[in-house]
BAPA-858355 format. One line per field, with one value per residue (C-alpha): residue number from 1; residue in one letter; x, y, z. Coordinates in nm, 3 decimals, padded with zeros to 5 digits. Example, Ala and Ser with C-alpha at 12.3 -4.5 7.8 and 13.67 -1.06 7.14 Angstrom:
% residues 2
k	[1, 2]
r	[A, S]
u	[01.230, 01.367]
v	[-00.450, -00.106]
w	[00.780, 00.714]
//
This chain:
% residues 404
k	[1, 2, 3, 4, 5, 6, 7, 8, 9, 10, 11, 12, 13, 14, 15, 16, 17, 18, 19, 20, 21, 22, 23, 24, 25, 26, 27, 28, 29, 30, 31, 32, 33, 34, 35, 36, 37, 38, 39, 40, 41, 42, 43, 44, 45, 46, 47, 48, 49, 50, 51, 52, 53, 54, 55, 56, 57, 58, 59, 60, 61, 62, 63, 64, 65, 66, 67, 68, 69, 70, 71, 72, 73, 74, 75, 76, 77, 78, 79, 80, 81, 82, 83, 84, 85, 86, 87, 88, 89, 90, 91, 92, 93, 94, 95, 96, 97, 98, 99, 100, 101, 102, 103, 104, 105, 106, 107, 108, 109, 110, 111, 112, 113, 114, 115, 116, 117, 118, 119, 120, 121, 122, 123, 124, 125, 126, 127, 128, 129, 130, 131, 132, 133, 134, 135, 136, 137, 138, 139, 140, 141, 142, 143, 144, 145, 146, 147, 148, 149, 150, 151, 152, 153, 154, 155, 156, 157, 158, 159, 160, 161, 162, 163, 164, 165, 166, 167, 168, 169, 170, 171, 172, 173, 174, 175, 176, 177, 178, 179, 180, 181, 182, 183, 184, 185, 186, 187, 188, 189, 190, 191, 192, 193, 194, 195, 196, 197, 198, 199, 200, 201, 202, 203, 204, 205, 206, 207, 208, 209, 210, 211, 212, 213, 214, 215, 216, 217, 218, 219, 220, 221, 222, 223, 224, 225, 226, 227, 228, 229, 230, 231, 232, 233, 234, 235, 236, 237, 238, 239, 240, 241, 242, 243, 244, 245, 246, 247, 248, 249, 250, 251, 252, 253, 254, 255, 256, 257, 258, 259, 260, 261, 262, 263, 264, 265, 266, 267, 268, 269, 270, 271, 272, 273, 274, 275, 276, 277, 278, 279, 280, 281, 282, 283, 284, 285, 286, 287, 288, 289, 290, 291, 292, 293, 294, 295, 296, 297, 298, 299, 300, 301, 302, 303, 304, 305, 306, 307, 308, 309, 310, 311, 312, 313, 314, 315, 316, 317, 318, 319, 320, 321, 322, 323, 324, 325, 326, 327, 328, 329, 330, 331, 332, 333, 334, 335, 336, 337, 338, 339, 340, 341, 342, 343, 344, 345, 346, 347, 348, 349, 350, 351, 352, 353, 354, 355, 356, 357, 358, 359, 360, 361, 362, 363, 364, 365, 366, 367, 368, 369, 370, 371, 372, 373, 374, 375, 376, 377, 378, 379, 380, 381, 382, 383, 384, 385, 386, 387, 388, 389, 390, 391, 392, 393, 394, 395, 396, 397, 398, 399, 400, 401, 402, 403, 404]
r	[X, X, X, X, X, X, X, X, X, X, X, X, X, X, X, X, X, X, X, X, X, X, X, X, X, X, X, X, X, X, X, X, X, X, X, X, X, X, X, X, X, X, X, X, X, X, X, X, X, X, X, X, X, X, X, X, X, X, X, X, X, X, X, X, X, X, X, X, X, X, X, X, X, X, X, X, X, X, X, X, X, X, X, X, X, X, X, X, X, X, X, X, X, X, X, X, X, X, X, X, X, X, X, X, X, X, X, X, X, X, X, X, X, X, X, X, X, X, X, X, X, X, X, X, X, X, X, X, X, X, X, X, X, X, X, X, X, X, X, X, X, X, X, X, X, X, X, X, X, X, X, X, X, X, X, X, X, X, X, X, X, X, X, X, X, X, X, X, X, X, X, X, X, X, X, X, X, X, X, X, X, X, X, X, X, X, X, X, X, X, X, X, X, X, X, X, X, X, X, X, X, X, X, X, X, X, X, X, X, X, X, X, X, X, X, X, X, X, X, X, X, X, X, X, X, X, X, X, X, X, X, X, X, X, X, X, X, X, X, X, X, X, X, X, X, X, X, X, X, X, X, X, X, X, X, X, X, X, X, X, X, X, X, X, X, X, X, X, X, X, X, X, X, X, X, X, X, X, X, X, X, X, X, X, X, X, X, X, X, X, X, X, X, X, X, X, X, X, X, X, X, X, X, X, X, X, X, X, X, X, X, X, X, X, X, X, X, X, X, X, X, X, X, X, X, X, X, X, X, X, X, X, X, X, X, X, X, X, X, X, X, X, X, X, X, X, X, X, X, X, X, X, X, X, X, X, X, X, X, X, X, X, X, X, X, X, X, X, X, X, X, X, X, X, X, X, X, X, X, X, X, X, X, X, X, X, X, X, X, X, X, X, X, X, X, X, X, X, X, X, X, X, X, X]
u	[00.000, 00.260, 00.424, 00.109, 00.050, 00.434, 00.307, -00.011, 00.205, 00.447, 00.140, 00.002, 00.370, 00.411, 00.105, 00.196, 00.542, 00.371, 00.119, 00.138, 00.156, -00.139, -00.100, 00.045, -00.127, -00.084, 00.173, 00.046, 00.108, -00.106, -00.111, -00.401, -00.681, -00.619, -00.906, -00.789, -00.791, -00.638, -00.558, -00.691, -00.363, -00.333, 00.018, 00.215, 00.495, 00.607, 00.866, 01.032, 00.994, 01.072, 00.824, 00.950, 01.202, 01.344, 01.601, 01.738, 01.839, 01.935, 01.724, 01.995, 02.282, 02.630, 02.997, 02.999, 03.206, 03.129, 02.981, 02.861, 02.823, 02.938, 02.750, 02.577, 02.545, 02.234, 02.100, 01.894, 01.586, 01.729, 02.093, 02.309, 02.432, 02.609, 02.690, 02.699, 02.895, 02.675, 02.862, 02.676, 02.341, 02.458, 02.582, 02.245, 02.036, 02.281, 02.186, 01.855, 01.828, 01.967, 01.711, 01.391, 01.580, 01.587, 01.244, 01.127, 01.307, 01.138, 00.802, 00.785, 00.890, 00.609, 00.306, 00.445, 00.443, 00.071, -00.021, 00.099, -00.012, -00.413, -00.365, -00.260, -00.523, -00.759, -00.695, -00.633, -00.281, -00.197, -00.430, -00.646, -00.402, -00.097, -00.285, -00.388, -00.021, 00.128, -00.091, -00.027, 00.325, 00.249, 00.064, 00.374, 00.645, 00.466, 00.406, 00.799, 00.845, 00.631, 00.780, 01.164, 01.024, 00.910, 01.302, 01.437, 01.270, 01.358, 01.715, 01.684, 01.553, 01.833, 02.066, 01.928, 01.858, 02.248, 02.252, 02.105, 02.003, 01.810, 01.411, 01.361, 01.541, 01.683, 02.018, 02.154, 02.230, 02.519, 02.663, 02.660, 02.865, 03.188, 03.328, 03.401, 03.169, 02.924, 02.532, 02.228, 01.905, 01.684, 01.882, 01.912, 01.996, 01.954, 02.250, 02.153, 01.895, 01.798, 01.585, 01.354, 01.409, 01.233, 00.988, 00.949, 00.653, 00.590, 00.366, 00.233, -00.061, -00.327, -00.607, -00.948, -01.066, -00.833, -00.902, -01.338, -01.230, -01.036, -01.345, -01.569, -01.401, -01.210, -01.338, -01.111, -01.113, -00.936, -00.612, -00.482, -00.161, 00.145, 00.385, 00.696, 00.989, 01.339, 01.355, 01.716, 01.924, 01.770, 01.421, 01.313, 01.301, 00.996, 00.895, 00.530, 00.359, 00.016, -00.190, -00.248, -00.321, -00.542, -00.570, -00.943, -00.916, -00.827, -00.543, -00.710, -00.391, -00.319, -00.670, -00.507, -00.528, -00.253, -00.196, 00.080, 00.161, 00.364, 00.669, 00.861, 01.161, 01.367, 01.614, 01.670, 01.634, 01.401, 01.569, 01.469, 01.432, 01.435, 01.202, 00.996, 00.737, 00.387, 00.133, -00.218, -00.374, -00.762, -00.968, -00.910, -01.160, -01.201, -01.254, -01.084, -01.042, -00.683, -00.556, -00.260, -00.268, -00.116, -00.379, -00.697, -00.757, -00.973, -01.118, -01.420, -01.676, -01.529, -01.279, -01.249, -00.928, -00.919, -00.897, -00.746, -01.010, -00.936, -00.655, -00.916, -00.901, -01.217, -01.311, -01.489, -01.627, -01.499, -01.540, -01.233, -01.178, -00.870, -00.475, -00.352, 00.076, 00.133, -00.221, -00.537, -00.906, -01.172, -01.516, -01.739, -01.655, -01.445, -01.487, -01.111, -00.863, -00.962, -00.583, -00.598, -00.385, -00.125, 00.078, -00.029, -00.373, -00.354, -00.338, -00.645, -01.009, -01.290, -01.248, -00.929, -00.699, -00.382, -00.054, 00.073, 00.462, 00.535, 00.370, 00.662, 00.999, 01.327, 01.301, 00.999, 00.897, 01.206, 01.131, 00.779, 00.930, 01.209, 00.898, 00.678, 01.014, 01.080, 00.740, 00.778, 01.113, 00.934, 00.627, 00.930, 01.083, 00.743, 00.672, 01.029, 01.022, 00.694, 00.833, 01.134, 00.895, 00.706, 00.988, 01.138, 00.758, 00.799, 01.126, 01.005, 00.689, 00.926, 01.101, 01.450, 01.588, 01.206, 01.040, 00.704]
v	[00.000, 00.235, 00.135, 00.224, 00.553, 00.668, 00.603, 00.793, 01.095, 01.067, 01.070, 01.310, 01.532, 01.443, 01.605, 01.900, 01.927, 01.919, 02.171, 02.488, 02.853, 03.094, 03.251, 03.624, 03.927, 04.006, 04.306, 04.609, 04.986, 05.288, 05.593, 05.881, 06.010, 06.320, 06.600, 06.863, 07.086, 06.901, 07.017, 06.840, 06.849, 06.679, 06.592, 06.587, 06.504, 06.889, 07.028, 07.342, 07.570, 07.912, 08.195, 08.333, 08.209, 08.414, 08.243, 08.595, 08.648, 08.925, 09.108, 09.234, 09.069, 09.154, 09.051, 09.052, 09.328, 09.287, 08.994, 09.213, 08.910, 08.573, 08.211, 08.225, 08.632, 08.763, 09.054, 09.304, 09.385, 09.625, 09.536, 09.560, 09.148, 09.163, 09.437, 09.429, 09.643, 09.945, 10.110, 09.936, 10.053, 10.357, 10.468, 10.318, 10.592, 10.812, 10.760, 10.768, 11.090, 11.231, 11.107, 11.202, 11.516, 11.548, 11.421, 11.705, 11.943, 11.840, 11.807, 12.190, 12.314, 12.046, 12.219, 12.585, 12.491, 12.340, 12.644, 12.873, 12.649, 12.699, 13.061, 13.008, 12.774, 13.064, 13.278, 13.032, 13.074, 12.676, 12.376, 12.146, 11.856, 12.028, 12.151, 11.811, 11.687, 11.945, 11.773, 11.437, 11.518, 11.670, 11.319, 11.145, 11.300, 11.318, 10.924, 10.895, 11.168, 10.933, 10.595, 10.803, 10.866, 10.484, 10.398, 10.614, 10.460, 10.124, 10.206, 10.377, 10.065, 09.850, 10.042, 10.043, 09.678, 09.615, 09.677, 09.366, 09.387, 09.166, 09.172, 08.990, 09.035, 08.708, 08.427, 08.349, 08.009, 07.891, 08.158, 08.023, 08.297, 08.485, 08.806, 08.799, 08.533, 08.626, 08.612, 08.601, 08.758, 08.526, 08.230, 07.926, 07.839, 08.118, 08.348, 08.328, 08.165, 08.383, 08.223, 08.404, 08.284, 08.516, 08.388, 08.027, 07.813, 07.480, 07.273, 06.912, 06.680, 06.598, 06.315, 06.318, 06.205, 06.506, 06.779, 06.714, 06.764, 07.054, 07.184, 07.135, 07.228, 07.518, 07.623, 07.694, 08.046, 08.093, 08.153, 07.839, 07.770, 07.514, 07.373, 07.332, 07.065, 06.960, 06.586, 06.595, 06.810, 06.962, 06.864, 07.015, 07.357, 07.416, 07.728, 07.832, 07.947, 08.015, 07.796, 08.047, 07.812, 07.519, 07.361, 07.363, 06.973, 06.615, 06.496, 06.144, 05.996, 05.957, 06.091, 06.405, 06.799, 07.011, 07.289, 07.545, 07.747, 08.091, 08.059, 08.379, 08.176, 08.481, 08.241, 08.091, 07.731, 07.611, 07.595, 07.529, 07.189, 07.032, 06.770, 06.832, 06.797, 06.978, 07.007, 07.198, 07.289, 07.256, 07.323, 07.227, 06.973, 07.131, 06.894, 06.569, 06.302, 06.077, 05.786, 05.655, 05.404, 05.111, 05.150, 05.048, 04.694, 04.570, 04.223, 04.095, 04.247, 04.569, 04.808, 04.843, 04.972, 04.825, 05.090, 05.059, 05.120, 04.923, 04.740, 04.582, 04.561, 04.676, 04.652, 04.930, 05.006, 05.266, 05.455, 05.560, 05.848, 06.015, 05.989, 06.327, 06.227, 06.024, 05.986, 05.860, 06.047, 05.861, 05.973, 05.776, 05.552, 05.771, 06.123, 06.191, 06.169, 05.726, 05.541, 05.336, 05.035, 05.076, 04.760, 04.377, 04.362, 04.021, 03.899, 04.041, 03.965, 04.183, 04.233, 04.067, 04.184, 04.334, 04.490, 04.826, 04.818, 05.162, 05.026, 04.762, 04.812, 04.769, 04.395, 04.293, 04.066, 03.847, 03.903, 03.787, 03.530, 03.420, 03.455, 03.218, 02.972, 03.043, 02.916, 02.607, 02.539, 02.593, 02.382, 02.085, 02.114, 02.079, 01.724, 01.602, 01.691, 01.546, 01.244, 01.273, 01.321, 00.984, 00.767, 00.950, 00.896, 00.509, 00.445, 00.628, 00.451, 00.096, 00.082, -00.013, -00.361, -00.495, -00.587, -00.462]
w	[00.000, 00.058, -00.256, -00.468, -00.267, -00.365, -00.756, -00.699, -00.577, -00.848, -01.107, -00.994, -00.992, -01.356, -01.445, -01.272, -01.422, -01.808, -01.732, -01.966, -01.815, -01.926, -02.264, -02.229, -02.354, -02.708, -02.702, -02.920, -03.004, -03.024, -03.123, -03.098, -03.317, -03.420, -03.522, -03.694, -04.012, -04.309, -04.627, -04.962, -05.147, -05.509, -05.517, -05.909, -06.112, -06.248, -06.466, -06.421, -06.761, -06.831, -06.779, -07.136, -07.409, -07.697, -07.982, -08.040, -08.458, -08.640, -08.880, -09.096, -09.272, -09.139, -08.997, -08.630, -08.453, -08.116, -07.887, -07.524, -07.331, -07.246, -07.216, -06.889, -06.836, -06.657, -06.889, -06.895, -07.099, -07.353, -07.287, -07.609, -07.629, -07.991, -08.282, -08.656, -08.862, -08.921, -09.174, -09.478, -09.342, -09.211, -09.610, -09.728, -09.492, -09.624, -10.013, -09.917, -09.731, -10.067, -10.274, -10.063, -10.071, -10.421, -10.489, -10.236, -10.428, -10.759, -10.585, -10.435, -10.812, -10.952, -10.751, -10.870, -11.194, -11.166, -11.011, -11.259, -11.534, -11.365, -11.380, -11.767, -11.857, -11.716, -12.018, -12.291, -12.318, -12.277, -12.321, -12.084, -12.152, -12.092, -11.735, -11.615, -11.722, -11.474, -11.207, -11.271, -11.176, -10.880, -10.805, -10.902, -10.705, -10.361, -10.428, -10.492, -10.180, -09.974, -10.105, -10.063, -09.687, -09.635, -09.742, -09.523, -09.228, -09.301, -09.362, -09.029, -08.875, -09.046, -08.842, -08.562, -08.577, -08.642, -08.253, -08.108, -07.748, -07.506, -07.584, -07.226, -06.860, -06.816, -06.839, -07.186, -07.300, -07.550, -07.783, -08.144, -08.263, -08.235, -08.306, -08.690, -08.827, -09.079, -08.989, -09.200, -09.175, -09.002, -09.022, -08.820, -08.543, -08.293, -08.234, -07.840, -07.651, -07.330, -07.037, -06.825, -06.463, -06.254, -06.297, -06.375, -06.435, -06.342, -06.573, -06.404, -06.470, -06.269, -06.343, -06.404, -06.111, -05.882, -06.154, -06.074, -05.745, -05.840, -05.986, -05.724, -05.421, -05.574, -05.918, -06.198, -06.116, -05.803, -05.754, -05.603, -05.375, -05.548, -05.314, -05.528, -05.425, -05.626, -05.646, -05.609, -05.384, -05.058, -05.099, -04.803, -04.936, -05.076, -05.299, -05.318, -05.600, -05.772, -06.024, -06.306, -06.593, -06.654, -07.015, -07.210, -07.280, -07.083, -07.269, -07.429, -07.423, -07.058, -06.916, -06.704, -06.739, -06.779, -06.504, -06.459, -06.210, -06.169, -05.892, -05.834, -05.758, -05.621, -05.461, -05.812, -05.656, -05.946, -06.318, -06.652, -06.701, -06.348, -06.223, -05.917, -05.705, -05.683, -05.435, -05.499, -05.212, -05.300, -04.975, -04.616, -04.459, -04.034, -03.822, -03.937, -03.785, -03.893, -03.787, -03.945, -04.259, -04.062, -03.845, -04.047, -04.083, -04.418, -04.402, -04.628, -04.367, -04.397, -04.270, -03.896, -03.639, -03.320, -02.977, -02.656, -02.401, -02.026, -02.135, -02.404, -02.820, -02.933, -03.268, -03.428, -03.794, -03.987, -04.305, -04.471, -04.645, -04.826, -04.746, -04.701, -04.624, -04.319, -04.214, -04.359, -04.292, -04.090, -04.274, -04.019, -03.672, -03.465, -03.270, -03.227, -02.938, -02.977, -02.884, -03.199, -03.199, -03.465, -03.462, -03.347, -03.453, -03.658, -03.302, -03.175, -03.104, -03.012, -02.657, -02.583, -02.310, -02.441, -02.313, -02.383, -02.519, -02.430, -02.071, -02.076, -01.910, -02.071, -02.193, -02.051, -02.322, -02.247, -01.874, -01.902, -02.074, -01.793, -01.548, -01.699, -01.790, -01.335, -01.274, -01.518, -01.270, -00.988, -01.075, -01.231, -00.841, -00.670, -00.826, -00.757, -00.431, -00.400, -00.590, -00.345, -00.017, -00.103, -00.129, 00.193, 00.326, 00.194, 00.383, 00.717, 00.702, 00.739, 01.033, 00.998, 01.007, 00.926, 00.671, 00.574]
//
């Protein structure tokens, strides 16, 4: 009997020793429901492009005598960039100075011949012919007086066009010419390409389904706000601007409308050419409630987020709205200031307990861990002392030197 009472204690040890500690709390994060103002803003692809672009020619034919400016100069609107030798055109206005001159001269004595031919014709002393011939030569030499004149002001304009200056404020591109070389009127390519950089515009797409929002929260109308940001160097600085253009037509090809918008870029940190990013400001919704994107959980019933309320998961419904950056807008479900749980929630049930990480000390998971390992020691020891107390309880219950 005392034999079968040290198994029973033994048994009953072993089943002690396997038994399992309770399943922890599933650990989560959370972070708050915020209600606030926030901005509808369409981000964009841009490109940088100047606000104006002139190929500057020449509209005379000439040698070069003098280049003003180098590649790269800033100029001035007005700003002599390049000469051609005047002398040929200056010699031309010459001649033709001469000749109005001359045709004046033979004009005045034209009309006092006419006139003294009408007092003649009066008394019969010349004929009707000869009287309407004096005329017609008045009519003919203030025509060549008034074709001499027109001459004279091109040849006026031909010198002054020998000067070529800047028709825009701006920075000049890549000189195609040099001091000596020979131009053409109107020939290709451009002597100088100058750049308007202050200021630039910004042209970007937006797609159909942003640019009916466009319409109907702002209009096309209104002068909108653009966020502008280089892709590449410090993207941080951002340069604001003002939509001032929106195209008549979706482009079929790629279903989006072209925008542009004005930037003053004082700073110069925009240039021709340059990639970027653009964000139109339409409206601003008050009152929003956000909740960040990891924190929304879509199953086939719906989407949902779970919140922390007495160390519980609860699960509650929500209607999700628009991503605006790092957070995502809550349309129906929550009032704001909610502790939404963030991370952990493929772990979690409606109503099940949970533990707080930030709650947690330094290691606590591991800690919980040793805790739970200490108690599966401590439970092991119980059974073999219990194991160890029966057979000590089997030999005391024999006295020593008999046999049971």
């Amino acid at each position: 009997m005392v034999a079968i009472g040290a198994l029973t204690i033994a048994g009953v040890s072993a089943c002690k020793e396997t038994a399992r500690p309770p399943r922890p709390s599933p650990v989560v994060s959370t972070k708050s429901a915020t209600k606030g103002p926030l901005p509808y803003v369409v981000v964009a692809n841009g490109v940088v492009e100047p606000n104006r672009t002139v190929a500057v020619q020449s509209l005379v034919s000439g040698m070069i005598t003098n280049v003003a400016i180098a590649e790269g100069d800033e100029v001035r609107q007005g700003q002599v960039i390049l000469q051609i030798d005047a002398r040929p055109f200056r010699a031309e206005l010459d001649r033709v100075r001469g000749t109005l001159a001359r045709d004046e001269a033979q004009l005045v004595r034209a009309r006092g011949d006419s006139t003294r031919f009408a007092a003649l014709a009066k008394d019969g002393y010349i004929t009707k012919q000869q009287l309407d011939q004096s005329f017609a030569d008045v009519s003919a030499l203030a025509a060549t007086v008034d074709g001499d004149r027109a001459t004279l002001q091109r040849a006026q304009l031909d010198l002054e066009n020998s000067t070529i200056r800047a028709p825009i404020a701006g920075r000049t591109g890549q000189l195609a010419i040099q001091t000596g070389n020979l131009v053409r009127a109107q020939a290709e390519p451009p002597l100088v390409t100058i750049n308007e950089l202050r200021p630039v515009l910004v042209r970007f797409n937006v797609p159909e389904r942003d640019f009916a929002e466009l319409r109907s929260r702002a209009g096309l109308n209104k002068p909108l706000t653009v966020s502008v940001r280089p892709n590449v160097g410090d993207s941080s600085r951002a340069t604001t601007g003002t939509l001032t253009f929106v195209n008549n037509s979706v482009d079929a090809a790629n279903g989006s409308v072209l925008l542009k918008a004005r930037v003053e870029n004082v700073d110069r940190n925009l240039w021709p050419g340059e990639f970027v990013t653009v964000g139109l400001q339409l409206s601003v919704d008050v009152d929003a409630v956000t909740v960040p994107p990891e924190a929304v959980v879509t199953s086939a019933s719906g989407t949902f987020v779970y919140v922390l309320e007495d160390g519980k998961a609860r699960r509650i419904g929500v209607k999700v709205g628009r991503q605006s950056g790092v957070s995502i807008k809550i349309d129906s479900g929550l009032a704001g200031g909610e502790e939404v749980i963030v991370e952990g929630q493929n772990r979690l049930s409606d109503g099940a307990k949970v533990e707080l990480r930030s709650a947690m000390p330094s290691g606590g998971g591991r800690g919980r861990g040793r805790g739970a390992g200490g108690g599966d020691s401590g439970a092991s020891s119980k059974p073999s002392g219990g194991e160890g107390g029966g057979r000590e309880g089997g030999r005391d219950s024999v006295p020593r030197g008999k046999t049971p």
